[in-house]
Residue frames relative to the residue before (quaternion, step in Angstrom):
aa qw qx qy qz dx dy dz
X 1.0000 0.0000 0.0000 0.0000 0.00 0.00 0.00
X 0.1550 0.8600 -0.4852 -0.0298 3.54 0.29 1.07
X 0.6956 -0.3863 0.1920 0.5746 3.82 -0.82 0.00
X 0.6558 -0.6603 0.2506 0.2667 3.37 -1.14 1.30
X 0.6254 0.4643 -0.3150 0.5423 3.07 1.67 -1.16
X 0.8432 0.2281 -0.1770 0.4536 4.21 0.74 -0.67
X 0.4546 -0.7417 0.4434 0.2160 3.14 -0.12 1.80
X 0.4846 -0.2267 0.3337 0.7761 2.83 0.46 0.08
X 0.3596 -0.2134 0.8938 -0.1619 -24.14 -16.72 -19.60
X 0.2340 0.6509 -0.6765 0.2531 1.04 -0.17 0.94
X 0.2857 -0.8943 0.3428 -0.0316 3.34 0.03 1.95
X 0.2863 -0.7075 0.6225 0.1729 3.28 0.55 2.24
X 0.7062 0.4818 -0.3674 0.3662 3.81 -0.36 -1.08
X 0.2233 -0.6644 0.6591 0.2728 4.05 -0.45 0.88
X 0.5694 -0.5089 0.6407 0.0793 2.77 -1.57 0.76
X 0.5297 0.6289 -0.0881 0.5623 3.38 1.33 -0.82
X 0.6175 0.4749 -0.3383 0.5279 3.61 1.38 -0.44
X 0.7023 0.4957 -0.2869 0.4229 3.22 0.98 -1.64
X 0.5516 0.5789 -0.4687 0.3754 3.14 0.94 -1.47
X 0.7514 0.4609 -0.3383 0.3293 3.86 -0.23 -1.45
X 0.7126 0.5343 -0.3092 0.3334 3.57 0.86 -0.95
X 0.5489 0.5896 -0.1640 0.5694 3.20 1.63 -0.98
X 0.6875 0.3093 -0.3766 0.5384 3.87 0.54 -0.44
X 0.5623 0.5498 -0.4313 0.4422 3.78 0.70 -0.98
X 0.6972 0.3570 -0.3579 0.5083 3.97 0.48 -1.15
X 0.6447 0.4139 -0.3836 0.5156 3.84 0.28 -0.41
X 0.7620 0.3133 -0.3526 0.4438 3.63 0.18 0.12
X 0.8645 0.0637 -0.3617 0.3431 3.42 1.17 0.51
X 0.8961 -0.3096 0.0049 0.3180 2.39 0.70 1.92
X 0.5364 0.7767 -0.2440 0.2224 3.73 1.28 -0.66
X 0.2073 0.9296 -0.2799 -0.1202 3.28 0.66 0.35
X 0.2336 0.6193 -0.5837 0.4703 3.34 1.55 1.70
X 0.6811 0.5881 -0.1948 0.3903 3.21 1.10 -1.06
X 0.6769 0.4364 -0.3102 0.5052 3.78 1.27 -0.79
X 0.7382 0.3232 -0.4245 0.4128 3.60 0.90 -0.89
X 0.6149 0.5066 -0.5617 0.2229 3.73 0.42 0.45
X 0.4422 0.6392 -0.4186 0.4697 3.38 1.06 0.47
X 0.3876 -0.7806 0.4459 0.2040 3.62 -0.22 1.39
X 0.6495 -0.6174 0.3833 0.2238 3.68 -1.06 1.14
X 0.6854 0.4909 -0.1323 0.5213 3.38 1.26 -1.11
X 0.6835 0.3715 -0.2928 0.5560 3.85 1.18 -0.70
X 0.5991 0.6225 -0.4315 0.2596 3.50 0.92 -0.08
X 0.6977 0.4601 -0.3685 0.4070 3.52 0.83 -0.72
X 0.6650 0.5992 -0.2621 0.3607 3.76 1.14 0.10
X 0.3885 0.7037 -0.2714 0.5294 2.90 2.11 0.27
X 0.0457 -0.6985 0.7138 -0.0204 3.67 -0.68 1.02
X 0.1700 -0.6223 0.7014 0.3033 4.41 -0.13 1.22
X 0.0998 -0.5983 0.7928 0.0591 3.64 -2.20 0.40
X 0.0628 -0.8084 0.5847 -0.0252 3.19 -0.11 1.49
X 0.5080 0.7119 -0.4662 0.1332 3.67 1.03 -0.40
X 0.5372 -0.5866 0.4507 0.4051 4.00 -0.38 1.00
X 0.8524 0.2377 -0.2234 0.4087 3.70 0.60 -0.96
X 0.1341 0.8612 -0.4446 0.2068 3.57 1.44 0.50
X 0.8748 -0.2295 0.1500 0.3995 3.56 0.47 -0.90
X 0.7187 -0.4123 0.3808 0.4104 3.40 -0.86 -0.65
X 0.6688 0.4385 -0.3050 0.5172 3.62 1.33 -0.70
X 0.2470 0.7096 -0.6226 0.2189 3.88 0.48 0.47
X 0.7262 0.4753 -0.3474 0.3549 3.60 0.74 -0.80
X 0.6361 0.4989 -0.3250 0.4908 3.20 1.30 -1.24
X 0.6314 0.3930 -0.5184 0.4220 4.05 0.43 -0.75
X 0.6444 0.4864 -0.5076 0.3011 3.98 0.17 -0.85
X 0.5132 0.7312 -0.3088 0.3264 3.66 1.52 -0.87
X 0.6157 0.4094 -0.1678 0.6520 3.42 1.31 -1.44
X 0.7119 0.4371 -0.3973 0.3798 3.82 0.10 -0.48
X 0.7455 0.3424 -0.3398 0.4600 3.69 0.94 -0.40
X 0.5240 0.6028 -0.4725 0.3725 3.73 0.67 0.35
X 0.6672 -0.5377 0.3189 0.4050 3.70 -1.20 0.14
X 0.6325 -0.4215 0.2978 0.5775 3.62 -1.18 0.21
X 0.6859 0.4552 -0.3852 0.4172 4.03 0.61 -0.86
X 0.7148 0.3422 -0.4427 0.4195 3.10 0.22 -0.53
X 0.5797 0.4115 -0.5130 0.4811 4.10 0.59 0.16
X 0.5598 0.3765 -0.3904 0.6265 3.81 0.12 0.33
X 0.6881 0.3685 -0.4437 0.4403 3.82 0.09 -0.17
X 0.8010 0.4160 -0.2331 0.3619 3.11 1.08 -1.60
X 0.5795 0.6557 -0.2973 0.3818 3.69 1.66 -0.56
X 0.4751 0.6652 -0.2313 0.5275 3.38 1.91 -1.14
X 0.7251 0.4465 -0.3138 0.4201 4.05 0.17 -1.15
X 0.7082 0.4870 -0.2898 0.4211 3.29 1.23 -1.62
X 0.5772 0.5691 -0.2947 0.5061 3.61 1.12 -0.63
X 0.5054 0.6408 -0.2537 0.5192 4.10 1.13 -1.11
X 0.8915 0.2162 -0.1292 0.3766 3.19 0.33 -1.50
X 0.3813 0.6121 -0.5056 0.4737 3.79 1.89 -0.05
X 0.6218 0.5986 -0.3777 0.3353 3.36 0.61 -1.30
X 0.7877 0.4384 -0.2279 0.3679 3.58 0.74 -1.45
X 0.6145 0.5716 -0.2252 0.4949 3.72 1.51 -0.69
X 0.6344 0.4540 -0.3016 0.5481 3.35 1.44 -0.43
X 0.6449 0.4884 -0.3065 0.5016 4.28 1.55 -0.81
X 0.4685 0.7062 -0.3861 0.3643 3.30 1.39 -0.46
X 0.4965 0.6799 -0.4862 0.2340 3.83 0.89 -1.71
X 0.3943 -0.4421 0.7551 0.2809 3.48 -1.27 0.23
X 0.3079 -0.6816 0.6484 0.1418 3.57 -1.60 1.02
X 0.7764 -0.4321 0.2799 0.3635 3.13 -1.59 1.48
X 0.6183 -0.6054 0.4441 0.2322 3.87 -0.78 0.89
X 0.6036 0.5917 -0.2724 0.4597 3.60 1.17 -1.14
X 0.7959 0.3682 -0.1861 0.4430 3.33 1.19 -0.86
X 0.2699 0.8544 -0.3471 0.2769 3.29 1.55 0.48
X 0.8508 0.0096 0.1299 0.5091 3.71 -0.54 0.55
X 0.6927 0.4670 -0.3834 0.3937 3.28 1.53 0.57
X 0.5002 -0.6911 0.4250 0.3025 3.71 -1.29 -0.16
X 0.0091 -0.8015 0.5907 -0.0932 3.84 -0.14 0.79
X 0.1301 -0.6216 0.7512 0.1799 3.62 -1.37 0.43
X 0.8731 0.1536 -0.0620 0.4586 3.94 0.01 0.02
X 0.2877 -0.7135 0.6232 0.1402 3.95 -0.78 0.53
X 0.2673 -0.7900 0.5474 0.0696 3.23 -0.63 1.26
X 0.1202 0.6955 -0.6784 0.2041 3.81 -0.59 1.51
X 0.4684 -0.6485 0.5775 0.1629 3.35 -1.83 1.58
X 0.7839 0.1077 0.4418 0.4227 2.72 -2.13 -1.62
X 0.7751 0.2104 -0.1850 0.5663 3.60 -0.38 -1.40
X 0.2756 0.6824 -0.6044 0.3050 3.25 -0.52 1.61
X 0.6261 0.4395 -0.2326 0.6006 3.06 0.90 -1.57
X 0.5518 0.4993 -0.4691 0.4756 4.13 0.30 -0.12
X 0.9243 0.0004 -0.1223 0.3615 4.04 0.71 -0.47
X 0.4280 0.7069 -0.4303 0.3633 2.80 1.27 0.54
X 0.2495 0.8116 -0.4640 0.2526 3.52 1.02 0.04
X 0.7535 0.4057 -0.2877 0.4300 3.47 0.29 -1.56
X 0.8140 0.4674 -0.1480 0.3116 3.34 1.19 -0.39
X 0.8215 0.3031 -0.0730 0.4774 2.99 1.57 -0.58
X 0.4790 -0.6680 0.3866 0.4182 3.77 -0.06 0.34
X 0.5448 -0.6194 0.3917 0.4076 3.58 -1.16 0.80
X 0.3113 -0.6095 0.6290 0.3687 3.91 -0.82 0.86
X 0.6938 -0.3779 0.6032 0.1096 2.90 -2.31 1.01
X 0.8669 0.1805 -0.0796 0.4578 3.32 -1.45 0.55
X 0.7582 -0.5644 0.2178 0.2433 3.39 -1.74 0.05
X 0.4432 0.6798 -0.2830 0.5113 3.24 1.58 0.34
X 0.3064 -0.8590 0.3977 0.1003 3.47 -0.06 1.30
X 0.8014 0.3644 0.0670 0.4695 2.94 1.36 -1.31
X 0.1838 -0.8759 0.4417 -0.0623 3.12 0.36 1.50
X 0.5704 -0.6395 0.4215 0.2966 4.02 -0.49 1.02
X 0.0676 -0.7602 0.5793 0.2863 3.97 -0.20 -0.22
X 0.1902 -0.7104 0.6722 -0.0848 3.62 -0.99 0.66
X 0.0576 0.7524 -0.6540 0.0539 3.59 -1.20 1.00
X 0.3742 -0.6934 0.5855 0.1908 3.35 -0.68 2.22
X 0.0007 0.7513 -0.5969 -0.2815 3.40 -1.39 -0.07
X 0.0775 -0.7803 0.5730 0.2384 3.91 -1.13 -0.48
X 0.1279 -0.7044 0.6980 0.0165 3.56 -0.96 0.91
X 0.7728 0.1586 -0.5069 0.3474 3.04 -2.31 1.17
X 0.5067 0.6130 -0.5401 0.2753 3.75 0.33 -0.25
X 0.6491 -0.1097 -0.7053 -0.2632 1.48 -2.55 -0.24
X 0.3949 -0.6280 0.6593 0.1226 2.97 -1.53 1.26
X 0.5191 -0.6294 0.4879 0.3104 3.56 -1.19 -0.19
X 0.7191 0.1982 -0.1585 0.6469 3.54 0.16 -0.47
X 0.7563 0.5098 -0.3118 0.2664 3.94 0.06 -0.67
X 0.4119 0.7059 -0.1749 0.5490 3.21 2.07 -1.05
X 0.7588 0.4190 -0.1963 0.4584 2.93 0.03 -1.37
X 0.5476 0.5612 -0.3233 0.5298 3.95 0.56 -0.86
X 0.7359 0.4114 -0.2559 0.4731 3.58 0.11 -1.82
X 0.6446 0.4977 -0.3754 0.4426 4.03 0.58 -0.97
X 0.7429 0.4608 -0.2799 0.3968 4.16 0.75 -0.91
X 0.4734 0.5962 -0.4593 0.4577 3.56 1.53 -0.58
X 0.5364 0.6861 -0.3521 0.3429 3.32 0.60 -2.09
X 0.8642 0.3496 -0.1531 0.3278 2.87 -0.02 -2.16
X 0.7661 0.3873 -0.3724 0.3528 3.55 0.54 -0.60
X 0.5826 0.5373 -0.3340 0.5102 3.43 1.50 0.15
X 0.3557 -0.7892 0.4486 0.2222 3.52 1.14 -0.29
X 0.3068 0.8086 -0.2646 0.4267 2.98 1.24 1.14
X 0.0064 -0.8048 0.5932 0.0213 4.05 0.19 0.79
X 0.1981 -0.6609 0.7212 -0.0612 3.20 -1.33 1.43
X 0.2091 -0.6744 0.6624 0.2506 3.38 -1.66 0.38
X 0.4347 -0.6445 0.6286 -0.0229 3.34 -1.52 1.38
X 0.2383 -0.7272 0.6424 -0.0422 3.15 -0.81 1.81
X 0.0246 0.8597 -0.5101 0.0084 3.82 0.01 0.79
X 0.1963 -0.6816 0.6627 0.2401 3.42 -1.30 0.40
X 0.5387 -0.7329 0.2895 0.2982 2.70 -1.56 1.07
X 0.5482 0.6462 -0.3990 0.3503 3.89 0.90 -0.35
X 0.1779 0.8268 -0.2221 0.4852 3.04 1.83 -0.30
X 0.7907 0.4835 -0.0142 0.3753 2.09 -0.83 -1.99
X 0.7777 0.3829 -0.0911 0.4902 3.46 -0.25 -1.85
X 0.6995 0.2447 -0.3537 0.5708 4.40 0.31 0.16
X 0.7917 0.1300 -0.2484 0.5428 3.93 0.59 0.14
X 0.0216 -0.8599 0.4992 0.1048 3.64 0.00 0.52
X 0.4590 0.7229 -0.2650 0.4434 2.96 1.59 -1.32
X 0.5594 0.4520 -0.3602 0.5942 4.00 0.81 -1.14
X 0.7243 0.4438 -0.4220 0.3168 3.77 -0.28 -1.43
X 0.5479 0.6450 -0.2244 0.4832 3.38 1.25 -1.27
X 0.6314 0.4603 -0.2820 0.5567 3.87 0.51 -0.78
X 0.7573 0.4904 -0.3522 0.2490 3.51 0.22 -1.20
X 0.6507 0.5422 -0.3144 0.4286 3.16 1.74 -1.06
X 0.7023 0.4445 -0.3996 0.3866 3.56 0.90 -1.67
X 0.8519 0.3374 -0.2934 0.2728 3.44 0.44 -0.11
X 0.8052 -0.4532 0.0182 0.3821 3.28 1.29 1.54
X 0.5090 0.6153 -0.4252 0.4260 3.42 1.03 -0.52
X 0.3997 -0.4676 0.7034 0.3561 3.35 -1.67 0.26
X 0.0218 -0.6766 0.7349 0.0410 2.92 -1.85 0.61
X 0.2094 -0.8523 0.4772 -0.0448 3.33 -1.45 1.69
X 0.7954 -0.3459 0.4134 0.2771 3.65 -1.14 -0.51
X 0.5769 0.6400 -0.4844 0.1516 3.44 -0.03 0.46
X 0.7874 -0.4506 -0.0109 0.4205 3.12 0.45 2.06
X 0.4250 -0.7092 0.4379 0.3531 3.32 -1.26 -0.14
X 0.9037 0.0868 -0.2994 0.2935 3.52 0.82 0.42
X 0.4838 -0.7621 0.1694 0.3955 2.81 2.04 1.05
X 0.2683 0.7942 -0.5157 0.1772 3.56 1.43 0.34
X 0.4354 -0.6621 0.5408 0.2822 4.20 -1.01 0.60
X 0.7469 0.4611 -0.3219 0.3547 4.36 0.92 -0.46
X 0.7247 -0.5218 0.2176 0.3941 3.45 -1.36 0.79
X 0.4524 -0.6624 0.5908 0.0868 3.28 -1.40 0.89
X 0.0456 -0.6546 0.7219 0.2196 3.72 -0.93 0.44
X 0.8857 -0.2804 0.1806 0.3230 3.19 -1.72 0.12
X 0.7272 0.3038 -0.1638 0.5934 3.02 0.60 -1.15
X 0.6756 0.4986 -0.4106 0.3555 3.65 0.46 0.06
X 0.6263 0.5401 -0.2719 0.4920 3.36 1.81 -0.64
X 0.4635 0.7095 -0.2883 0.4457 3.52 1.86 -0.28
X 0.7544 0.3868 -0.1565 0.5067 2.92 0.68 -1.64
X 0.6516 0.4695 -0.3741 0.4637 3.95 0.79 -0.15
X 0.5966 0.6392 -0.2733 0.4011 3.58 1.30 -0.79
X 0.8120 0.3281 -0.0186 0.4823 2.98 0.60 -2.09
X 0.5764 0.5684 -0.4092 0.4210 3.51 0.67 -0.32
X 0.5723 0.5360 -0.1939 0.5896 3.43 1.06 -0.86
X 0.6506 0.4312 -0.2884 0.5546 3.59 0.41 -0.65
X 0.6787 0.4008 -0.2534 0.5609 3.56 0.41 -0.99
X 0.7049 0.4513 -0.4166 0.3548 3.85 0.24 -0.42
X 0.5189 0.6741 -0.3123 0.4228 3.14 1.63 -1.05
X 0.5516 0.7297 -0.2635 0.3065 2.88 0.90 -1.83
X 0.7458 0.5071 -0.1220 0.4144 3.21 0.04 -2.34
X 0.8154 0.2287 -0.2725 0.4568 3.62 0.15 -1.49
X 0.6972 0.3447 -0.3902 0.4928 4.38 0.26 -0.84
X 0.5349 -0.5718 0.5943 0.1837 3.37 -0.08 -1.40
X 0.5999 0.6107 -0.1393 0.4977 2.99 1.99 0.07
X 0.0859 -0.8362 0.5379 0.0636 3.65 -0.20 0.69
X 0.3965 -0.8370 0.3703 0.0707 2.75 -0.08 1.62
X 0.2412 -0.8676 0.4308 -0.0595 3.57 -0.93 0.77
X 0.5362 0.2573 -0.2146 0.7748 3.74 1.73 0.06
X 0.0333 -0.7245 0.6839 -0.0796 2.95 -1.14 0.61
X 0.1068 -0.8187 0.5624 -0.0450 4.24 -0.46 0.76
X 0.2416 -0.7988 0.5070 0.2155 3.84 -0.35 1.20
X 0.8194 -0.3256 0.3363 0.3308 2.98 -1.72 0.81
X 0.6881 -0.0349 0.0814 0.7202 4.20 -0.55 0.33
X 0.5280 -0.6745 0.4960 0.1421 3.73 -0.29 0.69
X 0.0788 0.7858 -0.4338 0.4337 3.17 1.77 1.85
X 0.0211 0.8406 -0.5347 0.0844 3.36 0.29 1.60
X 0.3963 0.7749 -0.2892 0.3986 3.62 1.60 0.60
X 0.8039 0.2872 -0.1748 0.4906 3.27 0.15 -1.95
X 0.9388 -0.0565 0.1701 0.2943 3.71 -0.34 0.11
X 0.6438 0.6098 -0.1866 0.4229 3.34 0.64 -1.61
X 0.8533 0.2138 -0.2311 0.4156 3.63 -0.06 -1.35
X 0.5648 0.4829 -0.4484 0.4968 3.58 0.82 -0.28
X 0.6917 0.4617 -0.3962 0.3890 3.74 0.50 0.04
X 0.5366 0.4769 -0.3713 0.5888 3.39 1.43 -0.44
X 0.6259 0.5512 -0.3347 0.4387 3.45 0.48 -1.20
X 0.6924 0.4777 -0.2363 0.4864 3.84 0.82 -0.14
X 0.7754 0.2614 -0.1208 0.5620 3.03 1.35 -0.58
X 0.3961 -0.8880 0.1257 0.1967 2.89 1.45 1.25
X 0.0219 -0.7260 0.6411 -0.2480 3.34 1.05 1.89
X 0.3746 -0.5032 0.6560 0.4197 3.43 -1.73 0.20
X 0.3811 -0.6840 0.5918 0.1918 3.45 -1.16 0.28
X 0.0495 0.8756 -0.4797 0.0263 3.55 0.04 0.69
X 0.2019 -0.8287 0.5203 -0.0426 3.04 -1.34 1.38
X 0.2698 -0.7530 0.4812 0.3587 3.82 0.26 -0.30
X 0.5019 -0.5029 0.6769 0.1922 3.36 -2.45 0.58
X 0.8321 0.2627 -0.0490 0.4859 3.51 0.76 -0.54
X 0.0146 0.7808 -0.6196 0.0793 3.38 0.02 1.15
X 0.5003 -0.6830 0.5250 0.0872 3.75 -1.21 1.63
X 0.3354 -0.6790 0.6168 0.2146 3.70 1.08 -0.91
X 0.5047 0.7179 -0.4674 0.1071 3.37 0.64 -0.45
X 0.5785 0.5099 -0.3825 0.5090 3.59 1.02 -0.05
X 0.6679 0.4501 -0.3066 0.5072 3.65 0.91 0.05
X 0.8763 0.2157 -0.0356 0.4292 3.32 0.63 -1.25
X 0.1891 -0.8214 0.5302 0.0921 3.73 -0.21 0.90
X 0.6460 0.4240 -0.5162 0.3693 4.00 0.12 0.42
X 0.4009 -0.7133 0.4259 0.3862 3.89 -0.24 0.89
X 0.5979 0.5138 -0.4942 0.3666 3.91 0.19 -0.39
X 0.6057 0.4489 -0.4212 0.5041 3.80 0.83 -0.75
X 0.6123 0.5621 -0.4141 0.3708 3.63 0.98 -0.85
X 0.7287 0.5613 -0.2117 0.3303 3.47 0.75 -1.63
X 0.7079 0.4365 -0.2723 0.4840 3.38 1.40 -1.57
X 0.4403 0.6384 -0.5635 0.2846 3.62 1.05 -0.34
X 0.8238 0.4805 -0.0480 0.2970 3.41 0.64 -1.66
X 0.6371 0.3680 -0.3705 0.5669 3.07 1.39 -0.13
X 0.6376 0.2803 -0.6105 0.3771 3.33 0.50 0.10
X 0.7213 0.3714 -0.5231 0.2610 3.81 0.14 -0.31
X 0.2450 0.8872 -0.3721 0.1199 3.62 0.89 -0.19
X 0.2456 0.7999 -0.5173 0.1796 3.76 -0.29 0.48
X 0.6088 -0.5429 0.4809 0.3216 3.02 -1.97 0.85
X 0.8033 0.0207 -0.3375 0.4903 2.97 -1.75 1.90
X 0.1444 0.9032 -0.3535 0.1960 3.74 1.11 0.42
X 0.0865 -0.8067 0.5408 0.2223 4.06 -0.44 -0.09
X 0.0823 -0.8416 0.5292 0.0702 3.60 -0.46 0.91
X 0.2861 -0.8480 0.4239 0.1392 3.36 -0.29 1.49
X 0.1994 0.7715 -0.6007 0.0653 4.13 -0.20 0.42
X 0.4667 -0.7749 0.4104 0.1151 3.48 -1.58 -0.10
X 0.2083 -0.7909 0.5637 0.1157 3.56 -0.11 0.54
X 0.7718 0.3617 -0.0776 0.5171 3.84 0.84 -0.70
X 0.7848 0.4242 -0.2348 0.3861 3.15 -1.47 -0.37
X 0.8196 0.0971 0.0353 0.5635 3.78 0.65 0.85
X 0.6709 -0.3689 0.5828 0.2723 2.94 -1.68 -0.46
X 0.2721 0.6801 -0.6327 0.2512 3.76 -0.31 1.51
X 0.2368 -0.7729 0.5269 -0.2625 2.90 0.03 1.89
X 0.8370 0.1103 -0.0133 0.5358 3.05 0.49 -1.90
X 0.3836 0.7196 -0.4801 0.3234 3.45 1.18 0.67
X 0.6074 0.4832 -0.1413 0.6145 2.96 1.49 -1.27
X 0.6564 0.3712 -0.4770 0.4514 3.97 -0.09 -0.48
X 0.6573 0.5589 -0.3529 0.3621 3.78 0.94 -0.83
X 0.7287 0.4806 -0.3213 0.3672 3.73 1.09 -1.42
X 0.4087 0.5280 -0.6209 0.4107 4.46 0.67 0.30
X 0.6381 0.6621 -0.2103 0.3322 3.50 0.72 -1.53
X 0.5862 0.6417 -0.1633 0.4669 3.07 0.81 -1.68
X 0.7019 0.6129 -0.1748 0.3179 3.35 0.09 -1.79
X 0.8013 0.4949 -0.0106 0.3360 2.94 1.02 -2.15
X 0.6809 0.3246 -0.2531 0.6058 3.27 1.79 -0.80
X 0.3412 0.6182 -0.5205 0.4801 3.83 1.27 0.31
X 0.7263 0.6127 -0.1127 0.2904 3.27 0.39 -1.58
X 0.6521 0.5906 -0.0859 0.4676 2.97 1.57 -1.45
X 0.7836 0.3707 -0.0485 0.4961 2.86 1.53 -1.12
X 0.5432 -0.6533 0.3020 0.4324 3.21 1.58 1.68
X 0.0250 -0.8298 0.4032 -0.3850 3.78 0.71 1.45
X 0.1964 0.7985 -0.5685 -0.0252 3.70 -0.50 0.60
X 0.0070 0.8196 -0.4891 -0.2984 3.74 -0.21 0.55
X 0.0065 0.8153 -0.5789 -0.0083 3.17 -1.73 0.86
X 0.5189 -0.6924 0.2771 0.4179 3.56 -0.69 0.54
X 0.6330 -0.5427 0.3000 0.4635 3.81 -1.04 0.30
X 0.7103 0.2916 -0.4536 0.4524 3.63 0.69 -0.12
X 0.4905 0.5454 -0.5094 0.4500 3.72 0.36 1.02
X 0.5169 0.6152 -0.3865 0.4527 2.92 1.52 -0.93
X 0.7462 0.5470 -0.1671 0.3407 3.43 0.50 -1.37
X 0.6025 0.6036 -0.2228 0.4723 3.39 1.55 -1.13
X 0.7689 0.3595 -0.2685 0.4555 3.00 0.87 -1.43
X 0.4658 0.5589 -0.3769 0.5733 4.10 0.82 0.39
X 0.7619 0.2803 -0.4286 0.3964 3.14 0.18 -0.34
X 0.5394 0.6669 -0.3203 0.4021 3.49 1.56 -1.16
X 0.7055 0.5754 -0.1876 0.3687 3.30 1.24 -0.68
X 0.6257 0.4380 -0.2404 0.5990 3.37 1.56 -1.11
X 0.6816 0.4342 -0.4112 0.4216 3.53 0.91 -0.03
X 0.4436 0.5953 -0.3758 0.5545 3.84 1.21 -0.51
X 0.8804 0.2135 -0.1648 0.3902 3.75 0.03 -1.09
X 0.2924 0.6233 -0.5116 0.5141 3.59 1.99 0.74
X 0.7694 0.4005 -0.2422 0.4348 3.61 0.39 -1.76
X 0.5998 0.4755 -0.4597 0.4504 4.20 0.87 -0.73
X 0.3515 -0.7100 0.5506 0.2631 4.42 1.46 -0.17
């Protein structure tokens, strides 16, 4: 929904590779080489140093005899392409071809959310999950901002992208993925009027297919333009069995420009398994960004987890199956 007037694992890659390259730089010492190894992928790393461990002995000696850059180049792709093999998943079947503004997860979270979520701090086991979003990007200069908060907060958001976008900055689309975020559908020219068939195609798939070409991702959620579940658009996704994704929490940010109206919007609508709708694109989001450190912090405060929307979905299903087997 940008301003009205400006449209805006099955894990081919061993783990076992990184793991070795990553212990080999930590044992000698490199420490260009340790901080390029992402904070969040590290605790999921089990090193396997046994000589007769596997099949990838040839490929880890490969990474061990190259320079320090080229381990950070070569540790970076293998990390890039986990990212893409993990965005790839087909989404939970329940959420097929349907429309949802929020993902509904209990109590028996903190029992599976492990694979997915970092252990919460302090005495509270059971951390809320939350999933920021942004729509119209990639933007030039605003992107970029919204990707360094994330990052220095350690924080994965899912990215609603158009595709024309998409196609004059790729290099952004390309960022969103290597650095973890889901990335989704939200047409290819963000236009607000009715779509026949073959017009809702050509806005869908074209976008899909750009995605496609520059991350490597085939996208799977898709969200219409002003969240216009009428003219055309979402019944085509909805056929082509995108989730359709709406939000619980809607920033205004295309309306309002002072970040406290932005921030208090969302915390009061805020909730567990929640969608928070905000913008990277489509304008002038200045104070979108001064507002989202803030944001974070009183999310956070408020016993907060952020995660992206297909986690959202995972972690529900992980659940309805946990509380299938408890009968």
């Amino acid at each position: 929904m940008a301003d009205r007037h400006l449209f805006v694992g099955q894990r081919s890659l061993s783990l076992a590779v990184i793991a070795a390259a990553l212990s080999f730089i930590s044992g000698c010492s490199l420490p260009a080489a340790r901080s390029a190894s992402p904070r969040s992928f590290l605790p999921e790393i089990t090193p396997n140093l046994n000589p007769q461990a596997d099949s990838n002995t040839s490929q880890e000696k490969a990474l061990v005899a190259q320079p320090n850059q080229a381990y950070k180049q070569a540790i970076s792709k293998l990390i890039q392409q986990e990212n893409i093999q993990r965005l790839n998943k087909p989404i939970p079947a329940e959420f097929q071809g349907k429309t949802f503004k929020d993902i509904k997860v209990n109590s028996a979270i903190k029992a599976v959310a492990k694979g997915t979520l970092d252990k919460p701090s302090g005495q509270d086991a059971t951390l809320k999950p939350i999933a920021l979003t942004f729509d119209d990007g990639p933007w030039p200069s605003s992107t970029v901002q919204a990707l360094d908060v994330l990052k220095k907060n350690n924080v994965k958001a899912t990215f609603f992208v158009v595709g024309r976008q998409v196609q004059k900055y790729p290099q952004l689309a390309k960022r969103i993925v290597a650095e973890g975020h889901a990335i989704a559908n939200h047409s290819w020219s963000h236009q607000y009027h009715r779509y026949n068939q073959v017009g809702a195609a050509n806005e869908i798939d074209k976008t899909a297919d750009i995605v496609y070409k520059i991350t490597g991702v085939k996208t799977n959620l898709f969200r219409p333009p002003g969240g216009i579940l009428n003219n055309g658009l979402a019944a085509y996704a909805q056929q082509k069995k995108y989730g359709v994704v709406m939000w619980s929490a809607d920033s205004l940010d295309w309306r309002y420009h002072n970040p406290n109206v932005l921030i208090n919007r969302i915390l009061k609508e805020a909730s567990t398994g929640g969608i928070v709708l905000m913008h990277d694109g489509g304008g002038d989001r200045s104070k979108t960004l001064r507002a989202l450190p803030q944001l974070m912090g009183e999310l956070k405060k408020r016993g907060y987890k952020f995660v992206t929307v297909p986690e959202l979905m995972e972690m529900q299903q992980k659940d309805k199956e946990l509380m299938a087997r408890k009968g």
